[in-house]
MARPA-419311 format. One record per residue: x, y, z of N, C-alpha, C in turn; residue in three letters; residue number from 1. Coordinates in pm, 1 decimal. Each point is the difference from the previous one (the first is absolute). Example, Ala and Ser with C-alpha at 12.3 -4.5 7.8 and 13.67 -1.06 7.14 Angstrom:
2
NODE; n.px; n.py; n.pz; ca.px; ca.py; ca.pz; c.px; c.py; c.pz; bafi; miti
NODE; 1319.0; -569.0; 780.0; -89.0; 119.0; 0.0; 90.0; 120.0; 0.0; ALA; 1
NODE; -35.0; 105.0; -72.0; 82.0; 119.0; 6.0; -77.0; 109.0; 73.0; SER; 2
***
This chain:
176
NODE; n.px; n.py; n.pz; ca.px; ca.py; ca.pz; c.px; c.py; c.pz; bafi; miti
NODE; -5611.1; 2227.7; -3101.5; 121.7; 44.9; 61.7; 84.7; 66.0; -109.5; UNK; 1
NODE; 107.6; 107.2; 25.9; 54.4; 53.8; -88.4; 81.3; -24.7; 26.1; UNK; 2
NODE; 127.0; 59.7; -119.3; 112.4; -61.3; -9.8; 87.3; 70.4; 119.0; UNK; 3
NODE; -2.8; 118.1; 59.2; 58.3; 69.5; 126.3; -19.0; -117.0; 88.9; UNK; 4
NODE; -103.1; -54.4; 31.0; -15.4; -95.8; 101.4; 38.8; -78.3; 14.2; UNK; 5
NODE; -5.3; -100.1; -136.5; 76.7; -132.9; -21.4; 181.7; 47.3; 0.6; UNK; 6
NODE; 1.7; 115.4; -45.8; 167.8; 70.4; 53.4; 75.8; -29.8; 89.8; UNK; 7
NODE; -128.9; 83.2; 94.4; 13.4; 43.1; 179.6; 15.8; -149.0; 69.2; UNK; 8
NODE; -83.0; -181.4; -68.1; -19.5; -4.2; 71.6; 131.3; -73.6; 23.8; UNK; 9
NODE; 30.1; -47.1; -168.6; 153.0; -70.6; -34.4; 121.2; 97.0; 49.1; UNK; 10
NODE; 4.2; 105.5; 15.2; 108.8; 38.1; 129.4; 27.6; -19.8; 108.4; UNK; 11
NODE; -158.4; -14.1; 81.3; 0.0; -32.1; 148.5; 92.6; -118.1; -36.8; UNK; 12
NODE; -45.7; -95.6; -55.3; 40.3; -165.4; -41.5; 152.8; 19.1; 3.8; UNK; 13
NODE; 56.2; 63.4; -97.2; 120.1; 1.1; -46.3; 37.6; 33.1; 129.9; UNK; 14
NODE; -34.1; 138.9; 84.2; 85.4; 34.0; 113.5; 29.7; -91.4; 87.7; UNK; 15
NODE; -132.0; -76.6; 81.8; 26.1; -116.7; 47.3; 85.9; -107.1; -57.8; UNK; 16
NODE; 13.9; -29.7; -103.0; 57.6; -116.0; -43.8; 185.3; 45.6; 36.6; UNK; 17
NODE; 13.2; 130.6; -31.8; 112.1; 83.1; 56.8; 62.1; -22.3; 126.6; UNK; 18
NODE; -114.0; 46.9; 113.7; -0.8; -9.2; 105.1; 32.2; -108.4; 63.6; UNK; 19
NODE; -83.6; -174.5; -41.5; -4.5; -115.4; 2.2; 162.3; -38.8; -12.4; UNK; 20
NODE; 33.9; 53.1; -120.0; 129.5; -25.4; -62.9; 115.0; 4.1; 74.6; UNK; 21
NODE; 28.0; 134.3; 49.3; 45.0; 88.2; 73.7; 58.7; -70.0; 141.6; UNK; 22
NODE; -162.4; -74.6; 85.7; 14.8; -70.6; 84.0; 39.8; -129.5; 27.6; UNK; 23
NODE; 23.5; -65.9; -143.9; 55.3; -130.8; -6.8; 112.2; 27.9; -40.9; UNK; 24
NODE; 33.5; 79.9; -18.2; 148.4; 19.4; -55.6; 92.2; 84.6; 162.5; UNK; 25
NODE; -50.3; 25.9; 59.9; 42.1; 36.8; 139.4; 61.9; -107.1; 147.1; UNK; 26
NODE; -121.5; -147.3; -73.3; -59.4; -53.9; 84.5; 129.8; -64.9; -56.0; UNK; 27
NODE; 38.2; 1.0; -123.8; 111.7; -114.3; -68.9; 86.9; 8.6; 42.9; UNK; 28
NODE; 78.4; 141.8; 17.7; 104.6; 75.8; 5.5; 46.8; -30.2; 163.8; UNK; 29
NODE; -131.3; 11.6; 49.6; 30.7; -34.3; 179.6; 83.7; -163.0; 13.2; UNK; 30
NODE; -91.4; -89.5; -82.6; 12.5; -123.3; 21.8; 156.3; -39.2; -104.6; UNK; 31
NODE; 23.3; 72.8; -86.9; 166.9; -17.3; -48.2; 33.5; 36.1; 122.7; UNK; 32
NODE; 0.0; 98.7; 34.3; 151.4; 68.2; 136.0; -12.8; -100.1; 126.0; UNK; 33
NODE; -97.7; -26.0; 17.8; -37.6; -73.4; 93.4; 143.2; -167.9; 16.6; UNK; 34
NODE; -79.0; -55.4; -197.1; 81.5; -143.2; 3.3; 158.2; 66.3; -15.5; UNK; 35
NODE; 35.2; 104.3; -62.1; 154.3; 48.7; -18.2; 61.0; 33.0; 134.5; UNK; 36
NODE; -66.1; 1.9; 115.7; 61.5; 9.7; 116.1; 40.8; -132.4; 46.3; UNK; 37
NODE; -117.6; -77.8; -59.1; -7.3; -124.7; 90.5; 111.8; -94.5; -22.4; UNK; 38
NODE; -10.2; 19.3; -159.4; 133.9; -64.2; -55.6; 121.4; 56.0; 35.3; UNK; 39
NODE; 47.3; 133.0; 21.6; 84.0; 56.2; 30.3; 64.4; -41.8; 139.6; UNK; 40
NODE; -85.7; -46.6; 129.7; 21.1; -104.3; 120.2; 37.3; -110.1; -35.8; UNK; 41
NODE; -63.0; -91.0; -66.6; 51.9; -150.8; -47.2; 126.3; 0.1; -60.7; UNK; 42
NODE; -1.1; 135.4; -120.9; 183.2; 24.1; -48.8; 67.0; 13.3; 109.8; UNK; 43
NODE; -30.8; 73.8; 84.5; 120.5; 22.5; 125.4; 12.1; -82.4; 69.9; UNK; 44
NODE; -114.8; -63.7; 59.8; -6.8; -81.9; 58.4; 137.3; -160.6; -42.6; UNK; 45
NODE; -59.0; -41.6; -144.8; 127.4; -79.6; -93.8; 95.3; 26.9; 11.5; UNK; 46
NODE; 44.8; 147.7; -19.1; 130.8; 35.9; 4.8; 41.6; -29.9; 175.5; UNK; 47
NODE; -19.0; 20.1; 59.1; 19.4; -39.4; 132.4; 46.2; -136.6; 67.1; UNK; 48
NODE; -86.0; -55.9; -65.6; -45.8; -148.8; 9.5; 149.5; -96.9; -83.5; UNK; 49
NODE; 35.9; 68.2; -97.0; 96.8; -31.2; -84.2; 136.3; 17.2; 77.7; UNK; 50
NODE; 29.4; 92.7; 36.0; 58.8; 59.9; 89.7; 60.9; -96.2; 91.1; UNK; 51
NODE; -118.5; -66.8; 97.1; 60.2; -44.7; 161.5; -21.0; -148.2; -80.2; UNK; 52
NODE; -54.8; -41.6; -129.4; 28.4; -125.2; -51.0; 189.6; -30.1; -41.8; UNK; 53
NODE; 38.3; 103.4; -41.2; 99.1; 45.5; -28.2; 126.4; -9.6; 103.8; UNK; 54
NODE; -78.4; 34.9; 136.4; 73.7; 40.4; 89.1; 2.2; -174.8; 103.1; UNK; 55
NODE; -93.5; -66.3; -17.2; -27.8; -87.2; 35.8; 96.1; -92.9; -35.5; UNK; 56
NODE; 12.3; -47.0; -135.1; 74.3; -63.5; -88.2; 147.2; 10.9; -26.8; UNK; 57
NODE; 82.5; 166.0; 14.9; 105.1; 5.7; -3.4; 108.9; 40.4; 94.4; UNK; 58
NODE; 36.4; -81.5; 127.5; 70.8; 7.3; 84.1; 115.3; 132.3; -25.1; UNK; 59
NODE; 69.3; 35.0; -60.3; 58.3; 131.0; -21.6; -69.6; 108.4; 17.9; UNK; 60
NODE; -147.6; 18.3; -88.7; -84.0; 130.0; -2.8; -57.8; -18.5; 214.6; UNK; 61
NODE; 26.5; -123.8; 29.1; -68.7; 20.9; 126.2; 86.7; 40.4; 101.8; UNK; 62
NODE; 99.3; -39.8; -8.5; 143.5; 54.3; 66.6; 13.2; 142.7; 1.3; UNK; 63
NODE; -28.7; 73.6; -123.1; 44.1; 154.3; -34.9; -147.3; 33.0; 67.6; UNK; 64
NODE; -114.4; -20.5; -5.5; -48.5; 88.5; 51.2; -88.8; -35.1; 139.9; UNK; 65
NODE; 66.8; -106.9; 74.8; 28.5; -35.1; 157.6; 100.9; 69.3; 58.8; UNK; 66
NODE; 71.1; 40.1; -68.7; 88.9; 111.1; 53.7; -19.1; 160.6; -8.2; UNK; 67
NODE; -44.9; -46.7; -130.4; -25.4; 186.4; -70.5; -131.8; 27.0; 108.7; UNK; 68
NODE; -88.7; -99.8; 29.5; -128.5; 103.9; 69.0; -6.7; -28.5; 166.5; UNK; 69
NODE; 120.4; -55.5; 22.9; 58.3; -50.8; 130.2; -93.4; -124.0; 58.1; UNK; 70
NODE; -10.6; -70.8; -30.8; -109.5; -80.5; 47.0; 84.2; -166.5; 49.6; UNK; 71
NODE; 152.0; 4.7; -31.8; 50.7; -119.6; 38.5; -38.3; -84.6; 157.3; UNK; 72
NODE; -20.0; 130.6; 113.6; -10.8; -27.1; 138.9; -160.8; -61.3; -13.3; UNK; 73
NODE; -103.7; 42.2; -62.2; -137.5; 11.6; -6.2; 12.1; -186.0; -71.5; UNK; 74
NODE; 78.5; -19.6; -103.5; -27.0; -158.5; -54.0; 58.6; -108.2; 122.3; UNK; 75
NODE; 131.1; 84.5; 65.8; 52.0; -110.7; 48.7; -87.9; -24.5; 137.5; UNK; 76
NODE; -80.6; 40.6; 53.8; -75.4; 53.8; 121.4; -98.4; -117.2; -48.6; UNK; 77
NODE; -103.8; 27.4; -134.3; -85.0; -76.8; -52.2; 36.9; -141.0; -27.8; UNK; 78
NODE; 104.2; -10.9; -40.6; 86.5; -86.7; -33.7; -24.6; -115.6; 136.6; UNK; 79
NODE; 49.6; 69.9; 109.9; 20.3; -66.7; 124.7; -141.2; -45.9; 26.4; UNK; 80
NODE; -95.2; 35.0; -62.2; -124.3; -1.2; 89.6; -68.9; -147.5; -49.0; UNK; 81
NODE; 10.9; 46.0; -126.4; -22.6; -107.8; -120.4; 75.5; -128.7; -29.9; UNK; 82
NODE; 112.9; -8.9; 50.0; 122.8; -72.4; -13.4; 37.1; -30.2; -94.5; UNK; 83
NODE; -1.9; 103.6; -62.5; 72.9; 26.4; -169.3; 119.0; 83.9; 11.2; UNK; 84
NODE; 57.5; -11.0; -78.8; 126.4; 110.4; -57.4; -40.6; 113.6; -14.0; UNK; 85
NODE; 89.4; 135.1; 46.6; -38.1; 122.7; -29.1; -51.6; -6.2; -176.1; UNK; 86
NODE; 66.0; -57.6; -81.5; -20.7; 30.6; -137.1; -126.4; -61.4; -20.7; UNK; 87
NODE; -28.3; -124.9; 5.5; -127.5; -32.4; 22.6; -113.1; 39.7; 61.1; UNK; 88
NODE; 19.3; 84.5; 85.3; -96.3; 112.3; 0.9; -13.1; 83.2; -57.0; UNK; 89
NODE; 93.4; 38.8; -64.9; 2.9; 114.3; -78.7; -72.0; -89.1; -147.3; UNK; 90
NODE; 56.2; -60.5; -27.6; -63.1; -37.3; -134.3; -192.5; -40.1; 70.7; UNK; 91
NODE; -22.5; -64.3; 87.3; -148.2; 2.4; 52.0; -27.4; 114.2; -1.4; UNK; 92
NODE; 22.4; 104.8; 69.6; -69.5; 130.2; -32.5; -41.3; 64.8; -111.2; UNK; 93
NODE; 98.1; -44.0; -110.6; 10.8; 61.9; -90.2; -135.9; -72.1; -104.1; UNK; 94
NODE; -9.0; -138.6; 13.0; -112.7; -82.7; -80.5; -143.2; 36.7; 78.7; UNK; 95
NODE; 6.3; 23.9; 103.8; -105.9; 33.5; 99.5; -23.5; 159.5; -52.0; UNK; 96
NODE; 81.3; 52.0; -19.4; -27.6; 198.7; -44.8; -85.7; -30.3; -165.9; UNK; 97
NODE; 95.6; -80.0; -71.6; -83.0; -43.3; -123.9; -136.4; -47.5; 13.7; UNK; 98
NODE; -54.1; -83.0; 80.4; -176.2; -33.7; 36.7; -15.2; 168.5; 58.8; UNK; 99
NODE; -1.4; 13.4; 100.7; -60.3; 119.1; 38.7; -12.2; 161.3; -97.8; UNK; 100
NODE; 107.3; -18.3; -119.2; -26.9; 104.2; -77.3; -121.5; -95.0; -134.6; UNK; 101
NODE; -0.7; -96.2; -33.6; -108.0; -62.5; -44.4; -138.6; 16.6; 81.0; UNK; 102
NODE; 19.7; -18.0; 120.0; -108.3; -17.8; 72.0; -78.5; 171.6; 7.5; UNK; 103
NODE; 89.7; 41.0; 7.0; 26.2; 185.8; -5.2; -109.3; 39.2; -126.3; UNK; 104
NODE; 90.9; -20.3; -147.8; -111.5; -7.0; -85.4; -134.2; -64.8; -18.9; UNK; 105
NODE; -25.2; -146.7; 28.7; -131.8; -43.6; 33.1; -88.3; 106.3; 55.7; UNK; 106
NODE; 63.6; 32.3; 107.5; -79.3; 115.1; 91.4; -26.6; 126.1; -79.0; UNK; 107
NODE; 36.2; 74.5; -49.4; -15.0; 127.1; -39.6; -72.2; -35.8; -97.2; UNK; 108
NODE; -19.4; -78.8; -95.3; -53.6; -39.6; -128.1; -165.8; -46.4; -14.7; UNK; 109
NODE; 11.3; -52.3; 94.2; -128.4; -137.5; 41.6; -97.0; 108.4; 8.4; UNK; 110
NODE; -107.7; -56.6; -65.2; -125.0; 80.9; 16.2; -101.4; -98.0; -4.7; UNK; 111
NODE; -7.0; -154.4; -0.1; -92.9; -138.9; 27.3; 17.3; -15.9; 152.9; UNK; 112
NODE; -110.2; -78.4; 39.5; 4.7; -1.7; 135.0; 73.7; -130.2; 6.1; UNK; 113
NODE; -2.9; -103.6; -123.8; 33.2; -103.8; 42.8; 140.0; -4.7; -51.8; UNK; 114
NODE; 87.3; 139.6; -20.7; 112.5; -27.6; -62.9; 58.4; 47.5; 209.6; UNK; 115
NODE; -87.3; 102.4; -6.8; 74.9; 53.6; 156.6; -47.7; -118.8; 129.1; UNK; 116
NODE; -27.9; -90.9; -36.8; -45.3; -102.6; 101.0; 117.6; -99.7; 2.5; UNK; 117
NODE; -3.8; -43.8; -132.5; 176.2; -85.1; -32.5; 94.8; 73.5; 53.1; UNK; 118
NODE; 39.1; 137.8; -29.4; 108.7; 48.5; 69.0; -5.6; -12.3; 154.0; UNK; 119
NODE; -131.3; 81.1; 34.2; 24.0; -29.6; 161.2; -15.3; -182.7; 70.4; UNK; 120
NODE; -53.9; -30.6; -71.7; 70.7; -171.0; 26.1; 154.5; -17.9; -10.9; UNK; 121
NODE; 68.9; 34.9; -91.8; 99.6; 35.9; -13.5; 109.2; 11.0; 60.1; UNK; 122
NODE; -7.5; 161.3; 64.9; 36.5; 38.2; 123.1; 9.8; -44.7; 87.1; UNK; 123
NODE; -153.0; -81.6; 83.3; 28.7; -8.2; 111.3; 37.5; -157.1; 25.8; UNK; 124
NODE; 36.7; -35.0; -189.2; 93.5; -164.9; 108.7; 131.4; 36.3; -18.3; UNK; 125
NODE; 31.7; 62.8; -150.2; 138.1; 2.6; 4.9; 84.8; 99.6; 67.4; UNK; 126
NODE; -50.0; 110.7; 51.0; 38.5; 87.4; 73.6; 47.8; -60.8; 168.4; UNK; 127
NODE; -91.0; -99.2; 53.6; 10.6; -73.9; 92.3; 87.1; -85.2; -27.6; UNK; 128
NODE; 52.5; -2.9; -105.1; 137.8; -127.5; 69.3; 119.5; 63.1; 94.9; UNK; 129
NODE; 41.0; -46.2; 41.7; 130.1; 86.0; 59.3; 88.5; 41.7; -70.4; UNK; 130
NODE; 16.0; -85.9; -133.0; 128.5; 47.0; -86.4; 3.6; 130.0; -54.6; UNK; 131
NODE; -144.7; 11.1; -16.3; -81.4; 106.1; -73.6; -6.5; 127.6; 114.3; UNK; 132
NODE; -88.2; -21.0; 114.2; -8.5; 85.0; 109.3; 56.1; 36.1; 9.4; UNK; 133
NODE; 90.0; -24.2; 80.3; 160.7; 57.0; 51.1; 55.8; 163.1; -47.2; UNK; 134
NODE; -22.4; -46.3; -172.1; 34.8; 91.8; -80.9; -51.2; 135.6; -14.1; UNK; 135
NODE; -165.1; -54.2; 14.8; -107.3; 81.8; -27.5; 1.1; 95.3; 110.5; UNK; 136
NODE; 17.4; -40.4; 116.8; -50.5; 97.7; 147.5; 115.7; 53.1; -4.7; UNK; 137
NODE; 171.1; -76.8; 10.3; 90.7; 81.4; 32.9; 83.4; 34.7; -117.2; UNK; 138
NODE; 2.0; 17.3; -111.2; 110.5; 40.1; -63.1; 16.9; 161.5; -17.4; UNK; 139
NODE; 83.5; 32.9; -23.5; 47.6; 163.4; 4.9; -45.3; 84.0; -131.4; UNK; 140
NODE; 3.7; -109.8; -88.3; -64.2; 82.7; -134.5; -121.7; -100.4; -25.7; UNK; 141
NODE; -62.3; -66.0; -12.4; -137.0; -48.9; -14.4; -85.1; 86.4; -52.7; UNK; 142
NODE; -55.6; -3.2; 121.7; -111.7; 100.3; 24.9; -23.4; 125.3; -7.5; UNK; 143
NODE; 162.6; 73.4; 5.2; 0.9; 161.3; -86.5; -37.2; -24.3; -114.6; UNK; 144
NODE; 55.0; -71.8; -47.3; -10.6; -28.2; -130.8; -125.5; 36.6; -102.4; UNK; 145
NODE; -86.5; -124.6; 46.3; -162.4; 14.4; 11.5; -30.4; 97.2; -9.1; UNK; 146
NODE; -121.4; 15.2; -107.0; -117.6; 95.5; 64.1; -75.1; -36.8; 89.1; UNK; 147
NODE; -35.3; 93.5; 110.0; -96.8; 15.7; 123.1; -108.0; -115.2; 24.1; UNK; 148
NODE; -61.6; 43.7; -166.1; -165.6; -58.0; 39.1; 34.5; -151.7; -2.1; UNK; 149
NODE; 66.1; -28.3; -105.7; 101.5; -131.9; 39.1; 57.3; -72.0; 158.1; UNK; 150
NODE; 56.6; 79.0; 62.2; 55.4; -55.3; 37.7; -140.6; -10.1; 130.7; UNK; 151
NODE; -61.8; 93.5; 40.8; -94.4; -23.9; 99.2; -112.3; -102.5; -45.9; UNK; 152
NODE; 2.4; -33.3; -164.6; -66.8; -100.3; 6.8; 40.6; -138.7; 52.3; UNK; 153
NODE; 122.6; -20.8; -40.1; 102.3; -120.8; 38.6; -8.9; -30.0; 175.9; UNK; 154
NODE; -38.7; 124.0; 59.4; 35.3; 3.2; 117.3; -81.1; -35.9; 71.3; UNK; 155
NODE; -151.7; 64.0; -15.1; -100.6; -36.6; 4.0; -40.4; -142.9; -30.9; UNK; 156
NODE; 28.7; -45.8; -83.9; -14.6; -173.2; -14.8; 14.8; -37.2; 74.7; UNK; 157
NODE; 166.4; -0.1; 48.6; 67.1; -88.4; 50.0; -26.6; 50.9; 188.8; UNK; 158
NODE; -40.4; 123.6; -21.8; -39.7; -12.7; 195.2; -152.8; -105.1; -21.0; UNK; 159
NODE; -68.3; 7.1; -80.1; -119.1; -137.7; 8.6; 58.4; -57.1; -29.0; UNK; 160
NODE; 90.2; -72.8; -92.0; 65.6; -147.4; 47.2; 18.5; -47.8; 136.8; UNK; 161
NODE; 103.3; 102.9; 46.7; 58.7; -36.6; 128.0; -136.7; -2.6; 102.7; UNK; 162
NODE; -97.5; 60.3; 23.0; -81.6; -2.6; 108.8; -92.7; -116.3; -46.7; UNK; 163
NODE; -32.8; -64.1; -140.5; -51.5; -120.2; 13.1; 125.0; -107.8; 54.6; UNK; 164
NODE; 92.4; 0.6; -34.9; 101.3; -69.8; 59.9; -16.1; -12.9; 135.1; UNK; 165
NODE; 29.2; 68.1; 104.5; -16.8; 56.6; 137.0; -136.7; -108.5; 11.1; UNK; 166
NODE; -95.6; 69.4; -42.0; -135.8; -28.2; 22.2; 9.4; -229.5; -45.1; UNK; 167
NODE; 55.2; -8.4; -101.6; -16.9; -152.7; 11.3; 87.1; -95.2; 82.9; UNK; 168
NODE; 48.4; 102.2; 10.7; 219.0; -135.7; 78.6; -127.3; -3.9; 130.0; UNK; 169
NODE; -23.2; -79.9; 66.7; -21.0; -50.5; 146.1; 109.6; -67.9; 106.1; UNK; 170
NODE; -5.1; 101.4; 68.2; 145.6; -13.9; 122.8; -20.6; -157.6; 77.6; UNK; 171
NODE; 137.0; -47.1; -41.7; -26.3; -140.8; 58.0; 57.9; 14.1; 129.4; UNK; 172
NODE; -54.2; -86.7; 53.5; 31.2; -22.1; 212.2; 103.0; -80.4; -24.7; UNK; 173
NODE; 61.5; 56.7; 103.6; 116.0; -96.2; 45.1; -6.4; -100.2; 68.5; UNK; 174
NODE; 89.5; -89.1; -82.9; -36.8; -106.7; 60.2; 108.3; -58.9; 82.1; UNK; 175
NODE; -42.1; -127.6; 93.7; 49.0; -7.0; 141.9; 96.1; -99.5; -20.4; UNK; 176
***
């Protein structure tokens, strides 16, 4: 063999190793942007979360913005339903918005089956309480709030909650 050959053949080599290179370094670049988004949800997500912890905790910040986003008629309504104080609903909503923007991030993040199995366990008990419910189906900002795929997942749960529900309660006879 001559030396052109042994040249020719350590270029092919080199090019590939290029090429090789090239493609793991693509493959990297995908998988940074990928986790920098992901983290970028969980930051917002925190910041959020901080927020209605915030809002939860300090009867003044809940006052200013039960008024500021008009929602006083909407607590005292809930209020009645629940037999709590308008403010006490308001502060429940507000600890209840904090899980659901947690629960929010779980969701967007999760890529284990057994991390998205805990959540939807999750969901469909604590979403089912009433304290919790209430909030979830009727509040005025909730669910705008949310992203979509979110929220039809939540929704989706909880219509199979309710129809195993349905499906186990057995209608008792009246009795004489």
């Amino acid at each position: 063999m001559n030396w052109e050959a042994i040249s020719a053949i350590g270029q092919l080599v080199g090019a590939g190793a290029v090429v090789a290179t090239l493609i793991y370094l693509a493959v990297q670049v995908r998988h940074a942007k990928l986790a920098a988004a992901d983290n970028n949800r969980l930051v917002r997500a925190q910041g959020v979360r901080e927020y209605f912890l915030q809002a939860t905790t300090c009867s003044e910040m809940r006052a200013a913005n039960n008024k500021a986003w008009g929602m006083e008629a909407f607590y005292e309504q809930v209020g009645e339903q629940l037999e709590i104080t308008a403010d006490e609903a308001s502060m429940l909503e507000n600890c209840n918005a904090y899980w659901f923007w947690l629960h929010w991030g779980q969701f967007t993040s999760t890529t284990e089956e057994r991390d998205l199995a805990e959540l939807k366990h999750m969901v469909r008990k604590f979403y089912s309480a009433p304290c919790v419910r209430i909030f979830w189906d009727t509040s005025p900002i909730i669910k705008p709030m949310m992203d979509a795929p979110f929220v039809e997942f939540v929704d989706e749960l909880l219509r199979v909650e309710d129809a195993q529900a349905r499906a186990s309660s057995t209608p008792v006879a009246p009795t004489s």
